[in-house]
BAFI-3210 file (N, C-alpha, C; in Angstrom, 3 decimals, decimal comma, padded with zeros to 6 digits):
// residues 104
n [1|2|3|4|5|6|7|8|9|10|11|12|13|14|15|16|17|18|19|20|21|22|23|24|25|26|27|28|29|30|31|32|33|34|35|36|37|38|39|40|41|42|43|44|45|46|47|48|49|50|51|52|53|54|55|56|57|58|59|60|61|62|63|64|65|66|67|68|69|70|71|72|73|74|75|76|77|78|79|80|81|82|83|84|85|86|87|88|89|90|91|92|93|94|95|96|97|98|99|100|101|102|103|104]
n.u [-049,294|-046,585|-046,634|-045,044|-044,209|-042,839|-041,882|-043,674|-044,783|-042,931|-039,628|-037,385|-038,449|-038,951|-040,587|-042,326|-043,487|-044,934|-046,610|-049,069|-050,838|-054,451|-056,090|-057,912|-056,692|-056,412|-055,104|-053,310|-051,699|-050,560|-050,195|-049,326|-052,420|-052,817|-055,379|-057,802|-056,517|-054,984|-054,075|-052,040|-052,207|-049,902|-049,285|-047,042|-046,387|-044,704|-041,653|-040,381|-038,132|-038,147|-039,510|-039,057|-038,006|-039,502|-039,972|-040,852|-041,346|-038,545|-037,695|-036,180|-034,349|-034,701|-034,469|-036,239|-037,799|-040,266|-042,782|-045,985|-048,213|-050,477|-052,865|-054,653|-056,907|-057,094|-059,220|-058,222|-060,241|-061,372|-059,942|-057,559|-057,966|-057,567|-058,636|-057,765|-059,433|-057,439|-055,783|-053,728|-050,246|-047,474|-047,294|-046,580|-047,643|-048,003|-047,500|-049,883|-047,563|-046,057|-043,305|-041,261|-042,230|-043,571|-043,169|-045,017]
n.v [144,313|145,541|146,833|148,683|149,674|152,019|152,851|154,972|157,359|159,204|160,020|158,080|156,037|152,472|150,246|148,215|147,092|145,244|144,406|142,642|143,978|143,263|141,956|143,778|145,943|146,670|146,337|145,313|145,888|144,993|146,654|149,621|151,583|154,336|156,629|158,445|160,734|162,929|161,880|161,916|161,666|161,865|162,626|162,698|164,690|164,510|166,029|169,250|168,926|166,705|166,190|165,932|167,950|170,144|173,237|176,355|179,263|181,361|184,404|185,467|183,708|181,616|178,978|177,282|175,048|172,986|171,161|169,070|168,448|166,887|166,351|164,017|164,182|161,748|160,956|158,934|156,413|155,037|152,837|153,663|153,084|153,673|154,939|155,705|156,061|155,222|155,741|154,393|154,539|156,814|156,929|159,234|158,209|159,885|160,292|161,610|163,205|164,073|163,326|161,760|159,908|157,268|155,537|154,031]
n.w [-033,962|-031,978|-028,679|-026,442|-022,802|-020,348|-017,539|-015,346|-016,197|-015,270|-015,559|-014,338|-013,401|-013,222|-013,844|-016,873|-019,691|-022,378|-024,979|-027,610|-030,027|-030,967|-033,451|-033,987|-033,298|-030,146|-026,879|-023,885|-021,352|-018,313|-015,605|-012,997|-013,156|-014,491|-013,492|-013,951|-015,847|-018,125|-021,431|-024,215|-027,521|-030,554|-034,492|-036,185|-039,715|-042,873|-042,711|-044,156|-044,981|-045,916|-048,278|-050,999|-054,184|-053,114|-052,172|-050,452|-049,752|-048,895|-047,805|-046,066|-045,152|-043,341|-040,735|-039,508|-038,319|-040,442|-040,143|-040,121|-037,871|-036,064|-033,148|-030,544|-027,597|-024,560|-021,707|-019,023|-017,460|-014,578|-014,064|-015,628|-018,351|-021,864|-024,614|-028,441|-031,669|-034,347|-038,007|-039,657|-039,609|-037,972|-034,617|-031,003|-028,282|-025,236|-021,835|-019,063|-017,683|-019,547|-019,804|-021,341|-024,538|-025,881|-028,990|-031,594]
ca.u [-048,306|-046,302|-046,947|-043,740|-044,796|-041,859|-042,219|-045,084|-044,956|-041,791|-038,165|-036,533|-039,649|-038,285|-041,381|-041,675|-044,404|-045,074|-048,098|-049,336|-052,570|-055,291|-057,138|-058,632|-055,592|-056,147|-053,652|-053,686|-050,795|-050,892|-049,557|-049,923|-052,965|-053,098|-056,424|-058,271|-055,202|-055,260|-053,380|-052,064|-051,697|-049,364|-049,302|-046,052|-046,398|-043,372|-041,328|-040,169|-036,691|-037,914|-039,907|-037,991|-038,302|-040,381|-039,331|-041,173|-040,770|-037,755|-036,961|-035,411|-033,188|-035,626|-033,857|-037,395|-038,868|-041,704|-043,685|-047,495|-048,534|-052,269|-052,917|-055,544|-056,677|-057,963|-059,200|-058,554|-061,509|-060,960|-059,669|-056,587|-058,245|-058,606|-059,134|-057,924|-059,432|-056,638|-055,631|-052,218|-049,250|-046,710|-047,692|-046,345|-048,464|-047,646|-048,170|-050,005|-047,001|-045,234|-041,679|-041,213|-043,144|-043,832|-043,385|-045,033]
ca.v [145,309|145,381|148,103|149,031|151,022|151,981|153,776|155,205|158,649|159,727|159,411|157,363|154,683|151,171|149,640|148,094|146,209|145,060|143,430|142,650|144,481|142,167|142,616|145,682|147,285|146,946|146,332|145,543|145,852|144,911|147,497|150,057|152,163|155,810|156,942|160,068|161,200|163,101|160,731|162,631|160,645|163,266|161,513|163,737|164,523|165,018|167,362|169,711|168,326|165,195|165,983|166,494|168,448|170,996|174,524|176,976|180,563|181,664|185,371|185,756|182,658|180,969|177,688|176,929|173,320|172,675|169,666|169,470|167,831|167,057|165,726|164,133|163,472|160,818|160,794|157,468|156,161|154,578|151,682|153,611|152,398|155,076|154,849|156,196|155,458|155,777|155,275|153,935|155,917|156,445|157,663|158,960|158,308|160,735|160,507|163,183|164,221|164,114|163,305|161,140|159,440|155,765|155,349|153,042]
ca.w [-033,732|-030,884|-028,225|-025,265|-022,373|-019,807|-016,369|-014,774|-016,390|-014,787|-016,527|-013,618|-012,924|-014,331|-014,659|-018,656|-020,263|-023,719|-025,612|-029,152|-030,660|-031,679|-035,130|-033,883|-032,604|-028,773|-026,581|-022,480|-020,266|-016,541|-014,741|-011,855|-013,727|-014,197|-013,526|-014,573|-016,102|-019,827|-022,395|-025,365|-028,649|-031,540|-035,405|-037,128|-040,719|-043,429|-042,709|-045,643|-045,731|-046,065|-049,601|-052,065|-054,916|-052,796|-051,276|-049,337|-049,952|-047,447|-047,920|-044,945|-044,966|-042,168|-040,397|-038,943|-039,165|-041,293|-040,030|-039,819|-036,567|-035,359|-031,726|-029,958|-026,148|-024,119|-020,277|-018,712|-016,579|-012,981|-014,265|-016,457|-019,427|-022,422|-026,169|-029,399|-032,626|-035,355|-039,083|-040,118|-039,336|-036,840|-033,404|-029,936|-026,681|-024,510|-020,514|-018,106|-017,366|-020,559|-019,850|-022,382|-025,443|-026,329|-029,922|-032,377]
c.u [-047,844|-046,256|-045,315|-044,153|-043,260|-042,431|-043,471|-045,491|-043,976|-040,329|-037,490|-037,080|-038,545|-039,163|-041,572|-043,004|-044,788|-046,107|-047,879|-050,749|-053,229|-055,606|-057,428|-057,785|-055,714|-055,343|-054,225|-052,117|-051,024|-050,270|-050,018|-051,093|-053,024|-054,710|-056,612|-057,965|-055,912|-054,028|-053,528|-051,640|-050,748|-049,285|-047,956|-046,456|-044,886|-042,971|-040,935|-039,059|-036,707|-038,409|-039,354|-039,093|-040,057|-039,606|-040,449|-040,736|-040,361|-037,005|-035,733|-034,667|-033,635|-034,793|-035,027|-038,241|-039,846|-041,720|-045,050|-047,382|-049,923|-052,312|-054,376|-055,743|-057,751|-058,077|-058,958|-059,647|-060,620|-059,830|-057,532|-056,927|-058,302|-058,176|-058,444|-058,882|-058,277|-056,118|-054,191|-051,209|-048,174|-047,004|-046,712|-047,564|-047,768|-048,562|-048,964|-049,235|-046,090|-043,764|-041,070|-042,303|-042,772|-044,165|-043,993|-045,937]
c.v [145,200|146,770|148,079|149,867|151,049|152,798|154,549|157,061|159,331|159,415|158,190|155,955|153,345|149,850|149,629|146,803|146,542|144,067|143,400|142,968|143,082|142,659|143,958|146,476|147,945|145,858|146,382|145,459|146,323|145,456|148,641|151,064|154,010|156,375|158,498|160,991|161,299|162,678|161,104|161,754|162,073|162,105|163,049|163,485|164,496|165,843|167,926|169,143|167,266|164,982|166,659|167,313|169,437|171,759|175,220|178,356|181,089|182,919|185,780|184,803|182,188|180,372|176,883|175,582|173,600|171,512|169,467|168,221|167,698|166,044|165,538|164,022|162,921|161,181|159,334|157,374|155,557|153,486|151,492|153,116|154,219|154,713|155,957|155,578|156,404|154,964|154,745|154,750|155,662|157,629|157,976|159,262|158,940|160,518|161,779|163,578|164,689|164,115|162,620|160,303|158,180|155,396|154,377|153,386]
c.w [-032,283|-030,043|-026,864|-024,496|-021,135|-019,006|-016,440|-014,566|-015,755|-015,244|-015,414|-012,948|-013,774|-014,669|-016,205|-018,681|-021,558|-023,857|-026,584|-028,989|-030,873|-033,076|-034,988|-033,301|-030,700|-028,043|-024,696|-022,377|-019,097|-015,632|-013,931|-012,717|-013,531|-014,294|-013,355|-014,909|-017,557|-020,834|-023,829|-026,503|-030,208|-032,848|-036,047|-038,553|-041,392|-043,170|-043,994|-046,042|-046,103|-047,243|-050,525|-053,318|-054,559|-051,832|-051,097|-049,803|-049,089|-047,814|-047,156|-044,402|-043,695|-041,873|-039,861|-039,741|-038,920|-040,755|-039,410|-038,532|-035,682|-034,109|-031,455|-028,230|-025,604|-022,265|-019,865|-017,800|-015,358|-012,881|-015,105|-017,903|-020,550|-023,781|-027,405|-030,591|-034,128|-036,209|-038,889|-039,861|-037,783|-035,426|-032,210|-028,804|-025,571|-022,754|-020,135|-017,857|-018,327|-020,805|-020,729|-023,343|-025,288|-027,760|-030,771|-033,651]
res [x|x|x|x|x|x|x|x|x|x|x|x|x|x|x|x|x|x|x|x|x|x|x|x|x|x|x|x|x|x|x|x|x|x|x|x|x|x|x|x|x|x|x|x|x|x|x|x|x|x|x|x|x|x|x|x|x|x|x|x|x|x|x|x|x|x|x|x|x|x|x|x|x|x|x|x|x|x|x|x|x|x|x|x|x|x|x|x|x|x|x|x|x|x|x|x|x|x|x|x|x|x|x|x]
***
């Protein structure tokens, strides 16, 4: 799989590095490291509009998105290094400072 990482947790950085996973789904890129920083991973589920032939009981004519959403978090060590372990699916990696995601 191919991983994309862009700037250094700030929208206007223009640092950019890309890898490929191995078998086991890790991944290096050589760049300035963030250390002892908390490194949020989010996995989105379906949303409701997206399954059909399923409604929701909306008395009150809601507009409010449905979409389940479970998060985890990582510390990096000294080094910037830090770990998920995760199933199949589509993820965003989220910086410490969270200005933007890194999809894959």
């Amino acid at each position: 799989m191919k991983v994309v990482a862009t700037g250094d947790g700030y929208s206007l950085d223009r640092g950019r590095g890309e890898a490929k996973t191995d078998a086991e789904g890790h991944y290096e890129i050589s760049k300035q490291p963030i250390r002892h920083s908390q490194v949020i991973v989010y996995q989105y589920g379906d949303s409701l509009n997206e399954i059909e032939n399923i409604e929701l009981p909306n008395a009150e004519k809601s507009r409010k998105w449905v979409q389940p959403m479970t998060f985890h978090h990582a510390t990096t060590d000294a080094k910037g290094n830090f770990e998920f372990r995760l199933g199949d699916g589509d993820y965003d990696v989220r910086p410490p400072r969270q200005e933007r995601a890194d999809k894959f």
